[in-house]
DOPATOR-21500 format. One record per residue (C-alpha): x, y, z; residue in one letter; residue number from 1. Coordinates in steps of 0.05 Angstrom, whole numbers, plus 5000, padded with zeros to 4 digits. Each point is the difference from the previous one (the first is absolute). Example, Ala and Ser with C-alpha at 12.3 -4.5 7.8 and 13.67 -1.06 7.14 Angstrom:
> x, y, z, code, pos
> 5246, 4910, 5156, a, 1
> 5027, 5069, 4987, s, 2
//
This chain:
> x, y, z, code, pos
> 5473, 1610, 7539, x, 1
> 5054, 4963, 5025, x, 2
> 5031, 4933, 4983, x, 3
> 4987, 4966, 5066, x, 4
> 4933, 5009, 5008, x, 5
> 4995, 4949, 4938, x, 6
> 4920, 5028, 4988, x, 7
> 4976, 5001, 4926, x, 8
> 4980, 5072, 4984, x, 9
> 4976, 5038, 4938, x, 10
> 4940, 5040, 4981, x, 11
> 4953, 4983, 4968, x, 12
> 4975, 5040, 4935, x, 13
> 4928, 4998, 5012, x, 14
> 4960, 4989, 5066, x, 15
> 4998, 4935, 5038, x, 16
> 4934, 5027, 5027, x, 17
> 4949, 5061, 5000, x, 18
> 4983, 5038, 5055, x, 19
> 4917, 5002, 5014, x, 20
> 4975, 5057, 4962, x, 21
> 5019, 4998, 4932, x, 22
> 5077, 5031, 5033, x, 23
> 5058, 4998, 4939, x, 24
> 5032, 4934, 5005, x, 25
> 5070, 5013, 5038, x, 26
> 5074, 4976, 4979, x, 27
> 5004, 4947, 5044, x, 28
> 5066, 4978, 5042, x, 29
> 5004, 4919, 5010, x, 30
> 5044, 4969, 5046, x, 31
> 5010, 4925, 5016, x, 32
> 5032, 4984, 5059, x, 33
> 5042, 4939, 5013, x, 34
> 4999, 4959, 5071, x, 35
> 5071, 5009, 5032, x, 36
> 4997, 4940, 5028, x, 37
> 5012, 5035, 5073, x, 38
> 4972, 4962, 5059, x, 39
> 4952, 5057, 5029, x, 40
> 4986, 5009, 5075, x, 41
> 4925, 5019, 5007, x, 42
> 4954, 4999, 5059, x, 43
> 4963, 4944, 5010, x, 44
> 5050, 4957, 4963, x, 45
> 5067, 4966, 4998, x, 46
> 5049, 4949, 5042, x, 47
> 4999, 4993, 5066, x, 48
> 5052, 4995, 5045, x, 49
> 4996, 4952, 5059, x, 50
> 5046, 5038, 5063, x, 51
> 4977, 4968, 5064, x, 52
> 4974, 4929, 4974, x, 53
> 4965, 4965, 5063, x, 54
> 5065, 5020, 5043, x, 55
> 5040, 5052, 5006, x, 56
> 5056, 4959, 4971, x, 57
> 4990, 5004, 4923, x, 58
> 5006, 5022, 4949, x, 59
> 5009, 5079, 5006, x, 60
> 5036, 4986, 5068, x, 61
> 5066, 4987, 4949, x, 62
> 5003, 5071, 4973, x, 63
> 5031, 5060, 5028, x, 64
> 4948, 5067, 5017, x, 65
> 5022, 5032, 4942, x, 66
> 4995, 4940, 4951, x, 67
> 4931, 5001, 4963, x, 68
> 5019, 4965, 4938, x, 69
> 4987, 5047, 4965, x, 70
> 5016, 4965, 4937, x, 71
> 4940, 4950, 5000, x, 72
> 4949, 5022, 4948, x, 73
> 4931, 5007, 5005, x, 74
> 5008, 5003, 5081, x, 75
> 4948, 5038, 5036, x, 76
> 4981, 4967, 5068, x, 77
> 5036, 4976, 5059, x, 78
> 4965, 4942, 5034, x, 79
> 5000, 4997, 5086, x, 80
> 4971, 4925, 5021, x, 81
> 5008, 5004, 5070, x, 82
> 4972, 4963, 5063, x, 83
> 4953, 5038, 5037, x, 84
> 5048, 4986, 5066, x, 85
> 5062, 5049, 4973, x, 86
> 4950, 5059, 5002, x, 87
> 4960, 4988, 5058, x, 88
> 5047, 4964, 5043, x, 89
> 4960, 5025, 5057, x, 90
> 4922, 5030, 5003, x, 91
> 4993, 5060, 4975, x, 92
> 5069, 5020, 4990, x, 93
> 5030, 5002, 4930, x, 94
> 5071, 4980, 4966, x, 95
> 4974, 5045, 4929, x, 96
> 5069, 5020, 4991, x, 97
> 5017, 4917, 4982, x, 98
> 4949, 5021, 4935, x, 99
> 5017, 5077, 4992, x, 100
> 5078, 4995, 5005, x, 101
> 4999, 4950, 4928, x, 102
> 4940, 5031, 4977, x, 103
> 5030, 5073, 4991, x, 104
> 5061, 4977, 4978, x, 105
> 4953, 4980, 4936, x, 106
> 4948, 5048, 4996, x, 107
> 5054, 5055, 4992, x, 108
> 5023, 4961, 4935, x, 109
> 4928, 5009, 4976, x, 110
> 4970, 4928, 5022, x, 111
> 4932, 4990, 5025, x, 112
> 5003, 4947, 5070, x, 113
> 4955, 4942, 5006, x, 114
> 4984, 4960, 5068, x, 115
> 4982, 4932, 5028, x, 116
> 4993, 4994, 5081, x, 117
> 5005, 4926, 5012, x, 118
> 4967, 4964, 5062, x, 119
> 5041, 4925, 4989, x, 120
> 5066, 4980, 4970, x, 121
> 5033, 4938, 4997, x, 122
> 5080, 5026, 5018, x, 123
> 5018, 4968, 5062, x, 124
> 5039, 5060, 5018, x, 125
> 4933, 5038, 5009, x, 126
> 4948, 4958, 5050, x, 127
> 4956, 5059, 5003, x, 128
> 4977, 5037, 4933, x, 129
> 4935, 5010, 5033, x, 130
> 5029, 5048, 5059, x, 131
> 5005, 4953, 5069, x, 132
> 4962, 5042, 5041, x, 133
> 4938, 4991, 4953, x, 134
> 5007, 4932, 5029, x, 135
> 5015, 5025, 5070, x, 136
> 4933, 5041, 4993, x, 137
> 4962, 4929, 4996, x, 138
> 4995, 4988, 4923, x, 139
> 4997, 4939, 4975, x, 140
> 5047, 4956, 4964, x, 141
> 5051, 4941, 4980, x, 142
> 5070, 4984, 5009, x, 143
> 5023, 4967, 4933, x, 144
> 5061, 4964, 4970, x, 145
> 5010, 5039, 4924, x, 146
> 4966, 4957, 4957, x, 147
> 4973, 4941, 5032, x, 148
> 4949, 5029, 5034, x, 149
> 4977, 5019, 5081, x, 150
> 5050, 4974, 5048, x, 151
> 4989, 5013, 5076, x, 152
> 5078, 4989, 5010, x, 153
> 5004, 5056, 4936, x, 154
> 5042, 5060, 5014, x, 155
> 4968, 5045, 4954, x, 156
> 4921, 5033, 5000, x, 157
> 4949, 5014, 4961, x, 158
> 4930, 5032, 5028, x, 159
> 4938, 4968, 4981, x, 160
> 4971, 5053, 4943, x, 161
> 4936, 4995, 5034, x, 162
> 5009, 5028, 5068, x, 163
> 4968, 5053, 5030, x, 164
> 5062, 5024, 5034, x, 165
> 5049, 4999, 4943, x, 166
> 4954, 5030, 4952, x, 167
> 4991, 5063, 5050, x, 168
> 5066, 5010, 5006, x, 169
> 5017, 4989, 4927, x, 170
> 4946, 5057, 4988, x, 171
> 5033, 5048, 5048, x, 172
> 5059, 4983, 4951, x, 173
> 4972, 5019, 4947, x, 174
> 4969, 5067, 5026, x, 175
> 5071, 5020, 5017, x, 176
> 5029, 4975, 4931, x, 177
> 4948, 5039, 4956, x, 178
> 4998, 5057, 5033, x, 179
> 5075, 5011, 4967, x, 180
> 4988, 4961, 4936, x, 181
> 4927, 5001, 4972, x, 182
> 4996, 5038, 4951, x, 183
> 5076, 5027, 4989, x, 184
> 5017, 5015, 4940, x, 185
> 5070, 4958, 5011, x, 186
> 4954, 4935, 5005, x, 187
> 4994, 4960, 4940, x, 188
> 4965, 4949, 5042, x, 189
> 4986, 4965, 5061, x, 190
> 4994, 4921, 5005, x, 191
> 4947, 4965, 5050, x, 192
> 5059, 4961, 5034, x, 193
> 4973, 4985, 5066, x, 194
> 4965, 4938, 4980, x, 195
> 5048, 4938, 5001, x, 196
> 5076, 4978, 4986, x, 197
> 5042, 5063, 4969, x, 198
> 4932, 5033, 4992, x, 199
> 4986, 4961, 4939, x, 200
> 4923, 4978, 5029, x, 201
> 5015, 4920, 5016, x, 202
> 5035, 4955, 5052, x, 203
> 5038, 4957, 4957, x, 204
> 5066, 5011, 5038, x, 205
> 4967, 5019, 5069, x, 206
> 4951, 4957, 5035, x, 207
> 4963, 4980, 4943, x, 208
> 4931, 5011, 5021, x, 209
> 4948, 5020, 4958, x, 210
> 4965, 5059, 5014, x, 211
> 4929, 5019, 4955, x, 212
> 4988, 5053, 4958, x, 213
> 4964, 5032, 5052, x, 214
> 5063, 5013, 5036, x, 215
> 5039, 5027, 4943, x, 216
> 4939, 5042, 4983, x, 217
> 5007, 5026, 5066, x, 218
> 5069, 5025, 4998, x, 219
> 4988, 5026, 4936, x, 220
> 4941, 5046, 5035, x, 221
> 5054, 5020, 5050, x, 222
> 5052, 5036, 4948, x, 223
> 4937, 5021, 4963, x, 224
> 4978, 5038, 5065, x, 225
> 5059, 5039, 5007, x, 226
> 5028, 5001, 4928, x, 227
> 4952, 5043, 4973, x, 228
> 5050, 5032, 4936, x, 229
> 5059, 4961, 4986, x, 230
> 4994, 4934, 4954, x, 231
> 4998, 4939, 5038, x, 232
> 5026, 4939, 4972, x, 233
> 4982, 4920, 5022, x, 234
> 5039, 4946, 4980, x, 235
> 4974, 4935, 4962, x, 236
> 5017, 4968, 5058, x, 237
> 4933, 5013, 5034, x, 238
> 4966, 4955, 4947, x, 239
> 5037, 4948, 5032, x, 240
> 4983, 4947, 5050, x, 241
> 4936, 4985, 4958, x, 242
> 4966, 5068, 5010, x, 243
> 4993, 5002, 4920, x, 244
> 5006, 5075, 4976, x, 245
> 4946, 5025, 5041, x, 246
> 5046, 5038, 5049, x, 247
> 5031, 5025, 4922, x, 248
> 4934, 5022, 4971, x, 249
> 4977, 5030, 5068, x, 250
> 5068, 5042, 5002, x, 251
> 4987, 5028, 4931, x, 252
> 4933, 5027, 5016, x, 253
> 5035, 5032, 5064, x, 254
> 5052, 5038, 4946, x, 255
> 5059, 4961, 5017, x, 256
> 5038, 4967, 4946, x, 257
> 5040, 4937, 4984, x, 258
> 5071, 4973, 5021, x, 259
> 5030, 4942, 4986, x, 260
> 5050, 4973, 5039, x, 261
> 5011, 4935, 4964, x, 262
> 5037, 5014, 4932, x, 263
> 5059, 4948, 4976, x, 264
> 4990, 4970, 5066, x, 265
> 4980, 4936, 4954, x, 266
> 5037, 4978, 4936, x, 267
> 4983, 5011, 4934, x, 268
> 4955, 4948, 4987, x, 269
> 4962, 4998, 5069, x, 270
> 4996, 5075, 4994, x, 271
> 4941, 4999, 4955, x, 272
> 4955, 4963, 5051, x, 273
> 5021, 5030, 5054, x, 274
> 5005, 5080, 4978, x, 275
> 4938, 5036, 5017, x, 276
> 4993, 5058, 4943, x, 277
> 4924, 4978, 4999, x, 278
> 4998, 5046, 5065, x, 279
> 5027, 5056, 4974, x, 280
> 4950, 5010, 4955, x, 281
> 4954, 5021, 5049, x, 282
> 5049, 5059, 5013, x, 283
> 5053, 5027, 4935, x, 284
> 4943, 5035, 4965, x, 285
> 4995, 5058, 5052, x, 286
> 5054, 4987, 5051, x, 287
> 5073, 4977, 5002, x, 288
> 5014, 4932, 5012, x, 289
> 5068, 4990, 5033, x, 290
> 5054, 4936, 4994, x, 291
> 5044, 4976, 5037, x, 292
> 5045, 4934, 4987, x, 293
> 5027, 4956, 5041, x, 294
> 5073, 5017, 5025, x, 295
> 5051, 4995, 4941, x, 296
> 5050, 4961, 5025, x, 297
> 4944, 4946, 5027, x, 298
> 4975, 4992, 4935, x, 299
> 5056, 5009, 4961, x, 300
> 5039, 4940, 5051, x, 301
> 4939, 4962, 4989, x, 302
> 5009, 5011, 4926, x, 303
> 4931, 5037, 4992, x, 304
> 5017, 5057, 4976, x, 305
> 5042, 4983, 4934, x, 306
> 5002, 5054, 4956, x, 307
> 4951, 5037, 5046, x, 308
> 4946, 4996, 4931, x, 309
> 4939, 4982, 5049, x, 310
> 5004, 5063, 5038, x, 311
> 4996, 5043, 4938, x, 312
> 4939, 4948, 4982, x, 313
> 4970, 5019, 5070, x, 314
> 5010, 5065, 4982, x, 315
> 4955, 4999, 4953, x, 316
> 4949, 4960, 5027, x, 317
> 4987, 5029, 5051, x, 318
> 5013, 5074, 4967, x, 319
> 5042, 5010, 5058, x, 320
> 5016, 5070, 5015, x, 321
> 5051, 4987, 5049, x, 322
> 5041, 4934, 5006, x, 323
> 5052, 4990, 5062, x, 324
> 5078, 4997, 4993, x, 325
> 4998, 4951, 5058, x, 326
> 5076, 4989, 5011, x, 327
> 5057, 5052, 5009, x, 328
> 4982, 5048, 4944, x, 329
> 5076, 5011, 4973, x, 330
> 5006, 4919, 4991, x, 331
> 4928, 4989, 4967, x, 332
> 5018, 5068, 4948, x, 333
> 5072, 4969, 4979, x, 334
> 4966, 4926, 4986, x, 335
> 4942, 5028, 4966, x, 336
> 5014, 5067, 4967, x, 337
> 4962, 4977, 4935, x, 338
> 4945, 4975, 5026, x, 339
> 4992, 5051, 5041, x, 340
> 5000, 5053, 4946, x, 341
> 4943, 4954, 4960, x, 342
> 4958, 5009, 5064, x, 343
> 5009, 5072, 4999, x, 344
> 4972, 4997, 4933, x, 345
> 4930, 4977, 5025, x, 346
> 4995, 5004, 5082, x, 347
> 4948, 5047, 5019, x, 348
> 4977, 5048, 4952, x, 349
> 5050, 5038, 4932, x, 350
> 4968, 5060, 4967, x, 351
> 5022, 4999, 4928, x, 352
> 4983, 5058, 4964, x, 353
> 5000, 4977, 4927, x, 354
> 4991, 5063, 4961, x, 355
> 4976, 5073, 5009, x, 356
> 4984, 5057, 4958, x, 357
> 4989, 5070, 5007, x, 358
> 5000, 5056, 4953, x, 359
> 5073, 5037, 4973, x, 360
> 4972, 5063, 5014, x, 361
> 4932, 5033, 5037, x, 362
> 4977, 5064, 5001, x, 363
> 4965, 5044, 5052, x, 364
> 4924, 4977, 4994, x, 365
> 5020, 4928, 4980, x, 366
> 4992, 4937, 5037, x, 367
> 5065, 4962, 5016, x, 368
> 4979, 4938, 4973, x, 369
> 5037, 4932, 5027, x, 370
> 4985, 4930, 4978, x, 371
> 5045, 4941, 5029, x, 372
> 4990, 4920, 5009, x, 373
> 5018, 4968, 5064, x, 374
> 5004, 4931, 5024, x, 375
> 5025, 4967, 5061, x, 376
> 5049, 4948, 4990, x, 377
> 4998, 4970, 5070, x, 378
> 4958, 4945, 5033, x, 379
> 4962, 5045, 5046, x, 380
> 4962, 5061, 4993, x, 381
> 5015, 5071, 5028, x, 382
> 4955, 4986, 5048, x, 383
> 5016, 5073, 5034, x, 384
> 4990, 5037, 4929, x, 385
> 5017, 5059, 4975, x, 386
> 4995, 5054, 4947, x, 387
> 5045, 5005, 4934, x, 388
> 5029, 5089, 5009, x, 389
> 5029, 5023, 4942, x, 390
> 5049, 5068, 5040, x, 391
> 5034, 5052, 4949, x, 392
> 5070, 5028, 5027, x, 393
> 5035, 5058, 4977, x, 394
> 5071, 5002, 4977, x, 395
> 5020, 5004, 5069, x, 396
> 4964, 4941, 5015, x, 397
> 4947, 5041, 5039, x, 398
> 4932, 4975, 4998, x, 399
> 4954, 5035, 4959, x, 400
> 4942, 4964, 4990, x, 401
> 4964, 4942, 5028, x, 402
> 4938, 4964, 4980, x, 403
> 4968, 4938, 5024, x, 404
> 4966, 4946, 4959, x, 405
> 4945, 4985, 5059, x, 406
> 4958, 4955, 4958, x, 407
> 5059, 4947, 4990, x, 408
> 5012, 4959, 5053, x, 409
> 5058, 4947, 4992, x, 410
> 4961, 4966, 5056, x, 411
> 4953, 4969, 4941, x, 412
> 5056, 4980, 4959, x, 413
> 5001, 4928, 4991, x, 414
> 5046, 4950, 5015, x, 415
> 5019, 4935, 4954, x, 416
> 5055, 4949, 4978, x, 417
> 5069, 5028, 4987, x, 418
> 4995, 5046, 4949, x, 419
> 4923, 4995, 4987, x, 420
> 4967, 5045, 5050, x, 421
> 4955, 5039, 4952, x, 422
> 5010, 5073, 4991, x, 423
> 4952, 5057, 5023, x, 424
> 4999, 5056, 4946, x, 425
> 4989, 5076, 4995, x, 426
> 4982, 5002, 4920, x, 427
> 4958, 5034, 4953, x, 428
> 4930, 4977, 4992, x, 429
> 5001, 4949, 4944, x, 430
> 5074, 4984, 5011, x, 431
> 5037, 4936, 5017, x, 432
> 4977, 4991, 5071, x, 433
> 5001, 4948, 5054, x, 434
> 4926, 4982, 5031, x, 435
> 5015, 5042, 5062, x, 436
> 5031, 5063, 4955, x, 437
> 4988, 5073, 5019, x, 438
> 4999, 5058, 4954, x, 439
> 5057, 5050, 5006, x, 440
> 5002, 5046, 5059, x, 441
> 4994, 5078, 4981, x, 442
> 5036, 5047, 5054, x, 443
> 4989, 5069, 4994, x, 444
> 5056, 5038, 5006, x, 445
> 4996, 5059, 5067, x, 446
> 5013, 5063, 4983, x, 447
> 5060, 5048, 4965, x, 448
> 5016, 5015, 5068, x, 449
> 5012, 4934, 5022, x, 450
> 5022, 4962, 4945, x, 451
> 5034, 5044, 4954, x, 452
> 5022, 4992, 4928, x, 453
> 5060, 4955, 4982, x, 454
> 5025, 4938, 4994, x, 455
> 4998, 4945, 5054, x, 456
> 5028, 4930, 5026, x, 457
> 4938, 4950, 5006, x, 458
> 5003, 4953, 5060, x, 459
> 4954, 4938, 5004, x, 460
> 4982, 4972, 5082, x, 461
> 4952, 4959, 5033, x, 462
> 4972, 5022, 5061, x, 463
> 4954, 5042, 5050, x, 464
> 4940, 5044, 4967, x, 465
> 5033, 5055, 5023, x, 466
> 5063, 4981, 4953, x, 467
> 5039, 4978, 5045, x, 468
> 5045, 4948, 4974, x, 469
> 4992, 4932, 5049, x, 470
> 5020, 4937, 4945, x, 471
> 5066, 4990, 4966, x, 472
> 4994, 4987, 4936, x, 473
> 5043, 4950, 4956, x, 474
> 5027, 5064, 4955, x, 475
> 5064, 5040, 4989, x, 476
> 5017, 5077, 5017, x, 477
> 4973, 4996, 5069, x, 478
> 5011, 5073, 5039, x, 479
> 5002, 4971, 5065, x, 480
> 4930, 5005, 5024, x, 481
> 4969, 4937, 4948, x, 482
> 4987, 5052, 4945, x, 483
> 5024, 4973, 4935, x, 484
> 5030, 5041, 4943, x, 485
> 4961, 4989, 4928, x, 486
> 5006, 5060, 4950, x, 487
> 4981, 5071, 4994, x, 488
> 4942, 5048, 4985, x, 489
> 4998, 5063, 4984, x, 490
> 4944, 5044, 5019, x, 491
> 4989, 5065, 4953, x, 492
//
């Protein structure tokens, strides 16, 4: 094999395991893989990129069309936080193209788009992020100075997030919105942003009223209604304002998950009383839990950020699977290229495949037996799963043979401290084996006429049940299509 794959591999003189039956024991081929190190772009996963950030001012406003920087690793979502007034600006007709124009530019570099429709915002530049006609309709609301609270003489409005008026017009929103976004496949997620300042579910820079969880609950119900597929997402926020995590715990049984807006937006030593990881326990075991931090050059002027340590320690956590690059991306990548590549190391979910075996040789009649560990080396499951598929190519790289391994689901691999997450096996009975170990996996082989005799390139992926490969893989010797080079077999 070649030098650069830098994979152990010999055979083995006698069998690592049997096949059921009493079958010869087969000259085995072992390979151990090492990590590359390579920050992997996987769905459900990775750093997010904040484009429109409350305005339309920052931070992707900076970059020219054709500028994705496309040298940030581990990128895989462009983020659109937008007031509900620059894509309604009048009832029932739509400004989409203010969303679509930034959003292709990404999604045809591979990234996933995520949303948040706000309702108030605290720039005096923009009075209105509820629309002003929902006001002209009759809904109610306050004029407020940012941050000290209702002002009559206030130039700036916010509705009240119980009215009749403004929540029937927010729903025809909402109709119009999902019916181009639920359940498209270039949605990571969704945020309920239509309850309080910047959509973050309290009034701390608004009006400052308190509103109960009954009203949060309610606009949660409302994205519910018409957000039947994609993931919806609720900030910490709404445990604000002493509502307790009610509105939190009633969000999780409605299948929405956990954001949290909050992170390094405290020092160092107020951050442990203030950070809320406690929450995300309620979510990281079966769905992604997404951070963002506060704007870098905030915390960084207000010497929070240091070293930028406590987001990694967020990171884990909260076993984050997405965290925010919430300043201009090029700026934040040059300050904090290593710490960067640690969290690539452990945001979201890394499929490490250990070791794998397979016999030197199999004839017609045999089973193709494969045996391999895994283990996840992230701080979040694979919560979307998928299916180790071990494809045979000819020597013109044609594929030859694929079969599935249906009854291994990365999904159930289990996350831990870096380093620790505990292997799942495929073994021989009696072996060395991890509690949640399988025994090896016997294909058998189709026929002469499809898979003929002669030697072949083994490629190792992780996806569909169909074979498809959907998961890249920290390995070497990728073709192109996340199918990763290992050895040979040869097939008499």
């Amino acid at each position: 094999m070649e030098p650069r794959l830098k994979l152990l591999h010999y055979l083995l003189a006698t069998a690592l395991a049997f096949a059921p039956s009493g079958l010869p024991a087969q000259r085995r081929t072992v390979v151990t893989p090492a990590d590359t190190g390579a920050a992997l772009v996987n769905p459900g996963m990775g750093w997010v990129f904040h484009h429109y950030d409350n305005n339309i001012e920052r931070y992707g406003l900076d970059l020219e069309p054709s500028d994705t920087v496309d040298e940030f690793p581990g990128a895989s979502v462009i983020y659109l936080r937008l007031a509900w007034s620059y894509l309604e600006p009048e009832e029932g007709k739509f400004n989409w193209s203010i969303v679509d124009t930034p959003a292709q530019r990404w999604i045809d570099k591979g990234f996933q788009v995520a949303f948040r429709f706000s309702c108030a915002e605290s720039n005096p530049n923009q009075p209105y992020a509820t629309p002003k006609w929902v006001r002209d309709a009759g809904a109610k609301g306050y004029n407020f100075t940012p941050r000290k609270g209702i002002d009559p003489a206030g130039k700036m409005w916010e509705p009240d997030y119980e009215d009749p008026v403004f929540l029937s017009k927010l729903s025809n929103f909402l109709a119009a919105a999902a019916a181009r976004y639920d359940g498209n496949r270039e949605v990571a997620f969704l945020d309920v942003g239509s309850f309080g300042v910047w959509g973050e579910g309290h009034t701390g820079a608004t009006t400052r009223l308190e509103y109960s969880a009954k009203t949060v609950k309610t606009h949660v119900d409302l994205w519910r209604k018409h957000f039947k597929k994609s993931l919806l997402v609720v900030s910490d926020g709404m445990a604000n304002d002493n509502r307790g995590i009610e509105v939190i715990h009633y969000a999780e049984r409605l299948g929405l998950t956990l954001r949290d807006d909050s992170i390094l937006v405290w020092d160092k030593n107020t951050w442990p009383f203030r950070n809320r990881d406690y929450l995300a326990r309620l979510f990281w075991a079966d769905r992604p839990v997404v951070l963002e931090s506060q704007h870098y050059g905030k915390s960084k002027k207000a010497g929070y950020w240091e070293d930028g340590e406590l987001y990694m320690t967020s990171i884990e956590a909260y076993h984050a699977s997405y965290a925010s690059v919430h300043w201009y991306p090029r700026e934040f990548l040059s300050e904090n290229r290593g710490l960067i590549d640690r969290i690539n190391q452990r945001l979201g979910y890394r499929l490490q495949l250990l070791d794998v075996s397979w016999p030197a040789e199999v004839s017609r009649g045999e089973p193709l037996l494969f045996g391999y560990r895994w283990r996840n080396a992230g701080v979040a499951p694979c919560y979307r799963g998928g299916y180790p598929a071990i494809t045979l190519k000819d020597a013109k790289r044609g594929i030859a043979g694929v079969f599935v391994d249906e009854g291994f689901d990365v999904a159930a691999l289990p996350v831990g401290p870096s380093g620790k997450a505990l292997p799942v096996d495929r073994t021989a009975p009696g072996g060395q084996t991890s509690q949640a170990s399988k025994p090896l996996i016997a294909f058998q082989l189709p026929p002469a006429g499809i898979l003929k005799a002669g030697v072949y390139d083994v490629f190792v992926s992780v996806g569909a049940r169909t074979g498809t490969p959907e998961i890249a893989l920290p390995l070497g010797d990728d073709d192109g299509r996340r199918r990763y080079l290992l050895g040979k077999v040869t097939i008499k």
